[in-house]
Backbone atoms as SQL, in Angstrom:
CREATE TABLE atoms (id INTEGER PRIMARY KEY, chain TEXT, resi INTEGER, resn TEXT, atom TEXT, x REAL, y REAL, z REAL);
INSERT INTO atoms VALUES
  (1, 'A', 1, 'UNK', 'N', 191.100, 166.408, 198.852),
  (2, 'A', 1, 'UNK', 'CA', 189.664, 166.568, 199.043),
  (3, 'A', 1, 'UNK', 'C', 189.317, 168.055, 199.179),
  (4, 'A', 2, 'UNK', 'N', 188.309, 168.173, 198.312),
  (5, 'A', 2, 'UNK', 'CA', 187.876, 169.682, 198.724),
  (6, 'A', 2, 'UNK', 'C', 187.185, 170.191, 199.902),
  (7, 'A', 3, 'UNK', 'N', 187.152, 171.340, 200.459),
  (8, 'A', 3, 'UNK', 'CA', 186.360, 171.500, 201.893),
  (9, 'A', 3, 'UNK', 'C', 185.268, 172.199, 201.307),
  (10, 'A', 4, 'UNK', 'N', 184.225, 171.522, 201.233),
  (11, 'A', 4, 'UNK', 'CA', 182.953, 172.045, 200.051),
  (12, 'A', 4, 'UNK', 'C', 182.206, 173.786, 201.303),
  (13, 'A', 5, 'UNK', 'N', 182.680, 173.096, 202.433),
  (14, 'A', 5, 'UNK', 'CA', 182.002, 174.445, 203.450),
  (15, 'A', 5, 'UNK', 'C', 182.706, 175.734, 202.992),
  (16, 'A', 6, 'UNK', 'N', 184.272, 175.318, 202.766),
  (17, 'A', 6, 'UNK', 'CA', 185.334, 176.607, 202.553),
  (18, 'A', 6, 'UNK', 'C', 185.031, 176.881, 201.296),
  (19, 'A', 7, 'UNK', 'N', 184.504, 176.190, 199.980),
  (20, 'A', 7, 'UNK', 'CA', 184.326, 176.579, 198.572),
  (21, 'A', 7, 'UNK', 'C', 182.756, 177.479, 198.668),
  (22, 'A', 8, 'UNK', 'N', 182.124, 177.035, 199.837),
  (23, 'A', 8, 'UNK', 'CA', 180.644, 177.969, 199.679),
  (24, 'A', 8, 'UNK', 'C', 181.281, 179.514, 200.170),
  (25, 'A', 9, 'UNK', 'N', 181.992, 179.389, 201.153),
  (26, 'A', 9, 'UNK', 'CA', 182.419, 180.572, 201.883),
  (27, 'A', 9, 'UNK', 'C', 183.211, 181.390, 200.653),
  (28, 'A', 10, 'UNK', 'N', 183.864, 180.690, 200.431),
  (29, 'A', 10, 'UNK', 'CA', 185.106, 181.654, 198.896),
  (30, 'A', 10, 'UNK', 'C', 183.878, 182.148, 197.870),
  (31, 'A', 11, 'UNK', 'N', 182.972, 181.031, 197.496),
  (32, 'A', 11, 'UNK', 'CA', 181.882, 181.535, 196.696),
  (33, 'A', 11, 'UNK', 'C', 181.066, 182.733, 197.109),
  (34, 'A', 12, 'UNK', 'N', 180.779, 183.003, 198.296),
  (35, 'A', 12, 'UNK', 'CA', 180.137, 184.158, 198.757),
  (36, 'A', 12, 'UNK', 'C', 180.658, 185.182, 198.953),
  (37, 'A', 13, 'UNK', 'N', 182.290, 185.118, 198.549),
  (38, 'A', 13, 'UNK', 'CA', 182.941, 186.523, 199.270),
  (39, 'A', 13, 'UNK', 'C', 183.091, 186.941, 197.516),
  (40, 'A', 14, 'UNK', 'N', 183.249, 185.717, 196.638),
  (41, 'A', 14, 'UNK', 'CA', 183.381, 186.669, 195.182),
  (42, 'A', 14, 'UNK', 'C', 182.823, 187.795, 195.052),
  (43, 'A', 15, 'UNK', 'N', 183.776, 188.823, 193.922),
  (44, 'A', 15, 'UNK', 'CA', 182.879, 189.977, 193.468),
  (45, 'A', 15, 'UNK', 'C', 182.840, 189.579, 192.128),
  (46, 'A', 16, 'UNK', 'N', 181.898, 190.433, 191.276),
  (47, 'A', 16, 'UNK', 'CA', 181.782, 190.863, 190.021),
  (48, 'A', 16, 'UNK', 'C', 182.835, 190.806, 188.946),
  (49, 'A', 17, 'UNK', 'N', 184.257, 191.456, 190.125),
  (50, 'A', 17, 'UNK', 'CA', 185.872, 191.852, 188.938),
  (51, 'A', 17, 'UNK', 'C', 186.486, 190.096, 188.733),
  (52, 'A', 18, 'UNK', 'N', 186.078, 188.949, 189.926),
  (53, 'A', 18, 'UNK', 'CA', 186.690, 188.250, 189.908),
  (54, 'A', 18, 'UNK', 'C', 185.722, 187.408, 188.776),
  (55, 'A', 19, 'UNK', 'N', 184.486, 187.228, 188.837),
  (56, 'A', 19, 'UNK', 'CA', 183.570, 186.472, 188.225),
  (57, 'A', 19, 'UNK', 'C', 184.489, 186.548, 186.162),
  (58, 'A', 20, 'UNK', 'N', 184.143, 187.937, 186.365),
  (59, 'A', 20, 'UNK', 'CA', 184.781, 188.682, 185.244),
  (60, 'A', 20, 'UNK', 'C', 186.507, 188.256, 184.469),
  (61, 'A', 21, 'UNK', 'N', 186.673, 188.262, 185.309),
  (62, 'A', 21, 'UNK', 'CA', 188.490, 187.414, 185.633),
  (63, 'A', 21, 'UNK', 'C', 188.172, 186.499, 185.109),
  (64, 'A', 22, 'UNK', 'N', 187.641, 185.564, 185.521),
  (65, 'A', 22, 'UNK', 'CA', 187.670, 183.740, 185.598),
  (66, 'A', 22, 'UNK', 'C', 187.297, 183.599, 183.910),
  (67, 'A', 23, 'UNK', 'N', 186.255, 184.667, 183.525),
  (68, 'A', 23, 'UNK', 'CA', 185.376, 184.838, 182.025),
  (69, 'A', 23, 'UNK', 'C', 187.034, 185.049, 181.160),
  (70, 'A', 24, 'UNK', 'N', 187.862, 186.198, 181.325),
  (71, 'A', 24, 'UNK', 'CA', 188.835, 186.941, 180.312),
  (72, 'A', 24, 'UNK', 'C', 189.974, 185.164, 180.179),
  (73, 'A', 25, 'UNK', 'N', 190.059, 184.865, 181.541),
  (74, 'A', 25, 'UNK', 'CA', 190.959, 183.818, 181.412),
  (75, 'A', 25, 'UNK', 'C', 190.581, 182.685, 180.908),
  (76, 'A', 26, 'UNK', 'N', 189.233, 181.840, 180.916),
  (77, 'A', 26, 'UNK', 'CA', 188.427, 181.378, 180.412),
  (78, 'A', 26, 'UNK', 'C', 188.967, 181.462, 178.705),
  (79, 'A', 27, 'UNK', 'N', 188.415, 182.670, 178.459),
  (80, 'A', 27, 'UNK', 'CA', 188.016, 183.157, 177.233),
  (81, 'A', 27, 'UNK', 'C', 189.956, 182.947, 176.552),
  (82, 'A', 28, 'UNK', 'N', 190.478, 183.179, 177.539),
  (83, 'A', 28, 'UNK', 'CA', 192.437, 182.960, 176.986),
  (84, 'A', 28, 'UNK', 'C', 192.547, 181.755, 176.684),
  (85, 'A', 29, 'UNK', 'N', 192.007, 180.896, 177.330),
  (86, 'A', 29, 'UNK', 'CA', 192.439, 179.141, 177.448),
  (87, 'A', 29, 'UNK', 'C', 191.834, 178.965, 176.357),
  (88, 'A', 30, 'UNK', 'N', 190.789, 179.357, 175.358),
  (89, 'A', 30, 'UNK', 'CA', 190.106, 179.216, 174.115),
  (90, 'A', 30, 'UNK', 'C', 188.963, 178.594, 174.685),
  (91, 'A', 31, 'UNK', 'N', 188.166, 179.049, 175.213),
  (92, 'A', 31, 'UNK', 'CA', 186.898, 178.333, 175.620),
  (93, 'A', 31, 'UNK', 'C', 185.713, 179.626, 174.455),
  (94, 'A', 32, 'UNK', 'N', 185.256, 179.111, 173.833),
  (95, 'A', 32, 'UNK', 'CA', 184.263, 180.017, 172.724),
  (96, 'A', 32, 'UNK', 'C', 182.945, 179.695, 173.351),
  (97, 'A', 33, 'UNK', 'N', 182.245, 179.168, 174.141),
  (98, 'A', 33, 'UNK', 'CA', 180.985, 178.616, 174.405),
  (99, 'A', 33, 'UNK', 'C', 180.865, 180.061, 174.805),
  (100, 'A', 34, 'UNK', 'N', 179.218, 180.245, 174.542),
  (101, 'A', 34, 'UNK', 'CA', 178.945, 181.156, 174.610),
  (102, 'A', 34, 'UNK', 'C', 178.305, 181.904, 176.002),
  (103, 'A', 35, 'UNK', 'N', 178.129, 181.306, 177.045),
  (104, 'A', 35, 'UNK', 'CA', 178.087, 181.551, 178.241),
  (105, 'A', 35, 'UNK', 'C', 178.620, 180.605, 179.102),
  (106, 'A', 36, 'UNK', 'N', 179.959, 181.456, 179.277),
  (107, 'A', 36, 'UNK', 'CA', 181.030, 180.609, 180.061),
  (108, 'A', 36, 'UNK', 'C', 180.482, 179.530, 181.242),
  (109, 'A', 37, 'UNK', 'N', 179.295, 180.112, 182.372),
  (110, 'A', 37, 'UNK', 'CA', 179.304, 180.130, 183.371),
  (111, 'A', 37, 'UNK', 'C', 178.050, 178.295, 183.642),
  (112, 'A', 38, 'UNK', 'N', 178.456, 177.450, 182.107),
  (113, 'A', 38, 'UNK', 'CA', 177.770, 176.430, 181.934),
  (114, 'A', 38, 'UNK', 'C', 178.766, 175.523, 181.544),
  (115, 'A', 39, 'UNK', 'N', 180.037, 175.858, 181.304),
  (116, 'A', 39, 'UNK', 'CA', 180.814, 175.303, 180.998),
  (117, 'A', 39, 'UNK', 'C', 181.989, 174.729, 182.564),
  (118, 'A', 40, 'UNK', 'N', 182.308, 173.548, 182.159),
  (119, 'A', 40, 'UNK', 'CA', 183.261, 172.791, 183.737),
  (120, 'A', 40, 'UNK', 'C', 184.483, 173.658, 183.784),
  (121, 'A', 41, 'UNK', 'N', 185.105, 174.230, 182.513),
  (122, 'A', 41, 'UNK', 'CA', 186.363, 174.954, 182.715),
  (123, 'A', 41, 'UNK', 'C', 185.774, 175.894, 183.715),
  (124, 'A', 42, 'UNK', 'N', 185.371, 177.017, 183.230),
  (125, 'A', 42, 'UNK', 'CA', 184.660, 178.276, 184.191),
  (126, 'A', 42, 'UNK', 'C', 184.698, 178.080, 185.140),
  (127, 'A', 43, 'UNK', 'N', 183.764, 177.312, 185.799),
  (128, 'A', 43, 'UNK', 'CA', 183.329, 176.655, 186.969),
  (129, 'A', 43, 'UNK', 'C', 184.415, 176.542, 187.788),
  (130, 'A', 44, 'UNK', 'N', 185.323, 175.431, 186.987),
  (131, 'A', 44, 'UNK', 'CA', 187.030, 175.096, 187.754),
  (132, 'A', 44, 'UNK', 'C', 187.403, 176.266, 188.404),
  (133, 'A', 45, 'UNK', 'N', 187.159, 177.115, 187.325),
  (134, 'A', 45, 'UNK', 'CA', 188.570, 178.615, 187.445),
  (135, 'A', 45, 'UNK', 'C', 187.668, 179.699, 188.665),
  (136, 'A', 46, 'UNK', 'N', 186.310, 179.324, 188.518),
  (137, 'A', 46, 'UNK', 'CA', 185.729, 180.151, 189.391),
  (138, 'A', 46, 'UNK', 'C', 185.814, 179.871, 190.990),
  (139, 'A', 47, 'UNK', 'N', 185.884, 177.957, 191.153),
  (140, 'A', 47, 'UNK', 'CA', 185.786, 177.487, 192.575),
  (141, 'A', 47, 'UNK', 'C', 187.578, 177.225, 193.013),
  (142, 'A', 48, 'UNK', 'N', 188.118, 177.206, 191.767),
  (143, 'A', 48, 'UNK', 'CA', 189.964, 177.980, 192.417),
  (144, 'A', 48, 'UNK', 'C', 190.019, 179.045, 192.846),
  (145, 'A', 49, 'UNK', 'N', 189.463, 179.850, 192.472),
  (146, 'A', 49, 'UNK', 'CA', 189.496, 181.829, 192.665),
  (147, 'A', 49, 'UNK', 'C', 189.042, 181.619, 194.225),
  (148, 'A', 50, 'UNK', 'N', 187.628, 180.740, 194.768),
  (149, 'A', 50, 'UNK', 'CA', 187.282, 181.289, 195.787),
  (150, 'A', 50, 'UNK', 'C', 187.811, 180.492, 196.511),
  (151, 'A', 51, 'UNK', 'N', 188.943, 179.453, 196.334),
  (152, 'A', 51, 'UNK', 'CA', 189.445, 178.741, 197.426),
  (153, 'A', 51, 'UNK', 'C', 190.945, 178.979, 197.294),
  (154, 'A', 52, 'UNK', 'N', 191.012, 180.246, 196.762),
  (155, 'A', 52, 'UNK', 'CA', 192.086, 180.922, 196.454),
  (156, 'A', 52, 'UNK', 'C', 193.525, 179.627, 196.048),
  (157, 'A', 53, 'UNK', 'N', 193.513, 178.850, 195.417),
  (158, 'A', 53, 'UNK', 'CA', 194.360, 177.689, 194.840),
  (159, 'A', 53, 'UNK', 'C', 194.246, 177.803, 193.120),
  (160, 'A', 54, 'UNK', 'N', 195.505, 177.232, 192.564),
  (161, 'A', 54, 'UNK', 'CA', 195.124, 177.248, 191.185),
  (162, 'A', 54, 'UNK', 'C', 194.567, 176.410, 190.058),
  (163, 'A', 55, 'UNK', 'N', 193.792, 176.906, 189.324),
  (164, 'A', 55, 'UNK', 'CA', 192.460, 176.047, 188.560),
  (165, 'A', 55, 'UNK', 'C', 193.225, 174.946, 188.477),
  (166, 'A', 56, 'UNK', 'N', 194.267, 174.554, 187.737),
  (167, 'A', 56, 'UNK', 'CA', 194.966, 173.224, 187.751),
  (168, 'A', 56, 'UNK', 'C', 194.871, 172.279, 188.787),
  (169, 'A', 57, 'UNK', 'N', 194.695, 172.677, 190.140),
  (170, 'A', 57, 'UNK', 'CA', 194.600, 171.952, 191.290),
  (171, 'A', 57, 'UNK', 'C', 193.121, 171.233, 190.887),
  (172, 'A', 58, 'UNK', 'N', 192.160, 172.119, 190.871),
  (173, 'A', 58, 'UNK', 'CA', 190.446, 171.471, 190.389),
  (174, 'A', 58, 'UNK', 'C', 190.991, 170.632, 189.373),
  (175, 'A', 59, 'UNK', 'N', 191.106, 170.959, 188.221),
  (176, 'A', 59, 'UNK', 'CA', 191.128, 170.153, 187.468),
  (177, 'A', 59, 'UNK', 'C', 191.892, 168.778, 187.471),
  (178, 'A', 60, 'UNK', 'N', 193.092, 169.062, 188.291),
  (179, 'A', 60, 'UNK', 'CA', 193.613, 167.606, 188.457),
  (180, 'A', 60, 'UNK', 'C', 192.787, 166.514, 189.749),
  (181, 'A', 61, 'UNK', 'N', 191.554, 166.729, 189.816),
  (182, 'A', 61, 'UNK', 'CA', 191.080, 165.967, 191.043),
  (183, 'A', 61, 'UNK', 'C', 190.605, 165.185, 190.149),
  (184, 'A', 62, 'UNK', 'N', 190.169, 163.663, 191.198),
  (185, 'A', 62, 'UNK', 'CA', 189.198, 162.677, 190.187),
  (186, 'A', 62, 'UNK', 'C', 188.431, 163.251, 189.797),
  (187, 'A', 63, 'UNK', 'N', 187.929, 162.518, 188.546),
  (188, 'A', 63, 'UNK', 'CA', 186.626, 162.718, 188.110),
  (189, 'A', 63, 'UNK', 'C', 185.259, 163.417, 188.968),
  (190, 'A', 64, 'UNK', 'N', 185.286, 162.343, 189.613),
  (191, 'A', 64, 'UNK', 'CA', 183.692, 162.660, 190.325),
  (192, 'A', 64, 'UNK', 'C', 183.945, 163.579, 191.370),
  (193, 'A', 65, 'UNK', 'N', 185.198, 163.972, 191.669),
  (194, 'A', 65, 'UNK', 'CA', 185.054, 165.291, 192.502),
  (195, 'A', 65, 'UNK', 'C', 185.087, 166.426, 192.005),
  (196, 'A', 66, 'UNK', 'N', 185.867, 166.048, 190.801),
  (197, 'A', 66, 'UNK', 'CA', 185.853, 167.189, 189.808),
  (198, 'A', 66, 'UNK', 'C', 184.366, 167.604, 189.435),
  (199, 'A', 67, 'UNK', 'N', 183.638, 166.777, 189.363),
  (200, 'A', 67, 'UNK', 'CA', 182.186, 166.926, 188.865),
  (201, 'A', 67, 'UNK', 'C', 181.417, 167.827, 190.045),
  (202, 'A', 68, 'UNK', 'N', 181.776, 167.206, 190.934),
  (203, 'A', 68, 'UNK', 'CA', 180.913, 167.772, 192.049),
  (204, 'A', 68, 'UNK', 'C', 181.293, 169.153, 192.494),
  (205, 'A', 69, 'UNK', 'N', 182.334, 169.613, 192.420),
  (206, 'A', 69, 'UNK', 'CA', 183.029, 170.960, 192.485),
  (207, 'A', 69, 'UNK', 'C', 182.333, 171.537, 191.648),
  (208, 'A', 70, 'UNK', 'N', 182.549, 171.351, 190.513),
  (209, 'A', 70, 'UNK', 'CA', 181.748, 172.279, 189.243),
  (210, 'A', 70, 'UNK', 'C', 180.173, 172.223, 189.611),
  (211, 'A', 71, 'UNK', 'N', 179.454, 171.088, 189.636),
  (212, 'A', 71, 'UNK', 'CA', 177.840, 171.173, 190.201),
  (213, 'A', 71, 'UNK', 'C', 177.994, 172.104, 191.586),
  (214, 'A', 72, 'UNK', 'N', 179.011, 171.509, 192.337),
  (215, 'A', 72, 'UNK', 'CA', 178.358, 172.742, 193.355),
  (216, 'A', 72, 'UNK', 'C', 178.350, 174.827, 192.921),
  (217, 'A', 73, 'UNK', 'N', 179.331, 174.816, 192.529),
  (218, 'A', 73, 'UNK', 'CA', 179.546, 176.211, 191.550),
  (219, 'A', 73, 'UNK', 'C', 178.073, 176.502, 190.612),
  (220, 'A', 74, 'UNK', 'N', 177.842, 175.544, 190.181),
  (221, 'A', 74, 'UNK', 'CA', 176.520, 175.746, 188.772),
  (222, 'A', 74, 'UNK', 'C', 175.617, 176.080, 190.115),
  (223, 'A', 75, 'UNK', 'N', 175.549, 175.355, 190.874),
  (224, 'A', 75, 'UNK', 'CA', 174.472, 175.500, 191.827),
  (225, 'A', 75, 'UNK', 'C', 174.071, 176.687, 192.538),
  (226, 'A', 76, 'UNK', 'N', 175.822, 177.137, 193.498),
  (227, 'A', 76, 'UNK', 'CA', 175.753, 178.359, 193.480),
  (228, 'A', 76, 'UNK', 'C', 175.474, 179.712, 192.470),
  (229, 'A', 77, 'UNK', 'N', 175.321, 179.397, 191.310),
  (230, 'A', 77, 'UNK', 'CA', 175.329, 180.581, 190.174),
  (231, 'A', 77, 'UNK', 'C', 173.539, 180.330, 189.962),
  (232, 'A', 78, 'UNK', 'N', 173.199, 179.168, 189.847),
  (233, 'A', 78, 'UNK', 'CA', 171.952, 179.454, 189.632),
  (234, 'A', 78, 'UNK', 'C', 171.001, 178.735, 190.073),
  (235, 'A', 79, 'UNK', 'N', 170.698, 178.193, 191.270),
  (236, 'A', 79, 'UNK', 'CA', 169.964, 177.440, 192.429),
  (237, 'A', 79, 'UNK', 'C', 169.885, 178.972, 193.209),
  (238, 'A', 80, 'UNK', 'N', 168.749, 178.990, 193.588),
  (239, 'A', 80, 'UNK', 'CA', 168.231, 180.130, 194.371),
  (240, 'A', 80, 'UNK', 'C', 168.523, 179.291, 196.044),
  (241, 'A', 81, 'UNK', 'N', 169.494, 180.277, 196.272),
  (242, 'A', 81, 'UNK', 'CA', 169.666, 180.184, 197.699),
  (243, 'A', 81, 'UNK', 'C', 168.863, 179.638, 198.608),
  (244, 'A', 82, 'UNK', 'N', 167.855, 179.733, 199.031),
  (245, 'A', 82, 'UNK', 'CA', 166.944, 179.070, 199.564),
  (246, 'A', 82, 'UNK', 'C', 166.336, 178.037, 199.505),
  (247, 'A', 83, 'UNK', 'N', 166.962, 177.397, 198.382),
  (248, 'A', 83, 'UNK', 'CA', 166.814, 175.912, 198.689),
  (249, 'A', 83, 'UNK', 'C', 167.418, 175.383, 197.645),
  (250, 'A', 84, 'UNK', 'N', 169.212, 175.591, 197.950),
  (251, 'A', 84, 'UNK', 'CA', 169.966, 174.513, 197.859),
  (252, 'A', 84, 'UNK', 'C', 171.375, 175.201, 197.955),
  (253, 'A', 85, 'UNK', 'N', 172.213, 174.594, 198.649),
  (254, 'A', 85, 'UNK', 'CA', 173.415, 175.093, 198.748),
  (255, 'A', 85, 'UNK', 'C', 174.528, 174.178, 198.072),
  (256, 'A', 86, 'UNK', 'N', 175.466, 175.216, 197.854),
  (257, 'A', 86, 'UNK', 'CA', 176.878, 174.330, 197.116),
  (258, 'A', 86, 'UNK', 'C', 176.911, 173.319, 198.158),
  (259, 'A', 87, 'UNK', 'N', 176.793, 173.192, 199.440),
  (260, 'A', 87, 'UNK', 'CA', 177.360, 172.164, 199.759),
  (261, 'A', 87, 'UNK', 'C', 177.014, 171.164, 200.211),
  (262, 'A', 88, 'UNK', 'N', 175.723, 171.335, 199.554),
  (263, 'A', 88, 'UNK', 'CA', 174.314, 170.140, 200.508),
  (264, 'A', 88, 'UNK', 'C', 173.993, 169.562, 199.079),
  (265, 'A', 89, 'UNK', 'N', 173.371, 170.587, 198.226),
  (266, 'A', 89, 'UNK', 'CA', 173.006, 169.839, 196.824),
  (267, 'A', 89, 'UNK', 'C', 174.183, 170.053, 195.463),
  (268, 'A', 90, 'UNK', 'N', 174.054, 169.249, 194.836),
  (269, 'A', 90, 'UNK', 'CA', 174.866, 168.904, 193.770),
  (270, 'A', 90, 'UNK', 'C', 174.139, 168.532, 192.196),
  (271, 'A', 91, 'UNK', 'N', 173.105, 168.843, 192.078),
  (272, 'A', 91, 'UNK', 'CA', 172.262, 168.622, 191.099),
  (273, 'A', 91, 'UNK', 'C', 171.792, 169.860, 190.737),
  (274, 'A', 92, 'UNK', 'N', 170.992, 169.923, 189.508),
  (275, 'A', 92, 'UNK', 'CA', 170.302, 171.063, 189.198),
  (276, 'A', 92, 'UNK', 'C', 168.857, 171.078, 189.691),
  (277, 'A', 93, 'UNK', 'N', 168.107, 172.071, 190.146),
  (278, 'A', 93, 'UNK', 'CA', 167.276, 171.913, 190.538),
  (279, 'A', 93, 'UNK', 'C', 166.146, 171.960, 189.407),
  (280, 'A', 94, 'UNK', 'N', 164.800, 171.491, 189.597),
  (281, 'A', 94, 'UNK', 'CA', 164.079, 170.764, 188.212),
  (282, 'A', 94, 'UNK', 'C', 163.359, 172.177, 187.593),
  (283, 'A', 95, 'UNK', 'N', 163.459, 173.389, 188.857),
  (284, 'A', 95, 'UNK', 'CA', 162.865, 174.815, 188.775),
  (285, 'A', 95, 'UNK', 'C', 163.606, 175.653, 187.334),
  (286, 'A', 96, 'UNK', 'N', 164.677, 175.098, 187.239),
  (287, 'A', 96, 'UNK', 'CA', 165.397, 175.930, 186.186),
  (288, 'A', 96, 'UNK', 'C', 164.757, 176.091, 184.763);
């Protein structure tokens, strides 16, 4: 089970070099989509980085946690802080 409190916390300490990271390795595994950061791989490799474990671990979870890991990540990247957190909401918000 993931600790969705510890994946918001890893999410907030990311920098820029790691975001960047997750993109080059991404981009190794052959992912061509054109903005990584919509895609479930990314996502994986981004919420391993901040729970410092390896993407393989995300990816081998069920399904629907797997899902929810990645929504909470999308969320954090582009849900405006103020109203909605990785670890409360899991949807996109309808503002986007």
């Amino acid at each position: 089970m993931i600790d969705f409190d510890k994946l918001n916390e890893g999410l907030n300490n990311l920098r820029g070099y790691e975001f960047e990271l997750a993109e080059t390795q991404e981009r190794a595994a052959g992912n061509t989509f054109a903005d990584l950061s919509f895609t479930k791989g990314f996502q994986a490799r981004l919420a391993a980085m901040a729970l410092k474990i390896p993407a393989d671990e995300i990816k081998a979870l069920p399904l629907k946690e797997f899902v929810k890991v990645c929504g909470a990540v999308f969320n954090f990247l582009f849900v405006p802080s103020d109203s909605a957190t990785p670890s409360t909401n899991s949807e996109v918000s309808s503002s986007i």
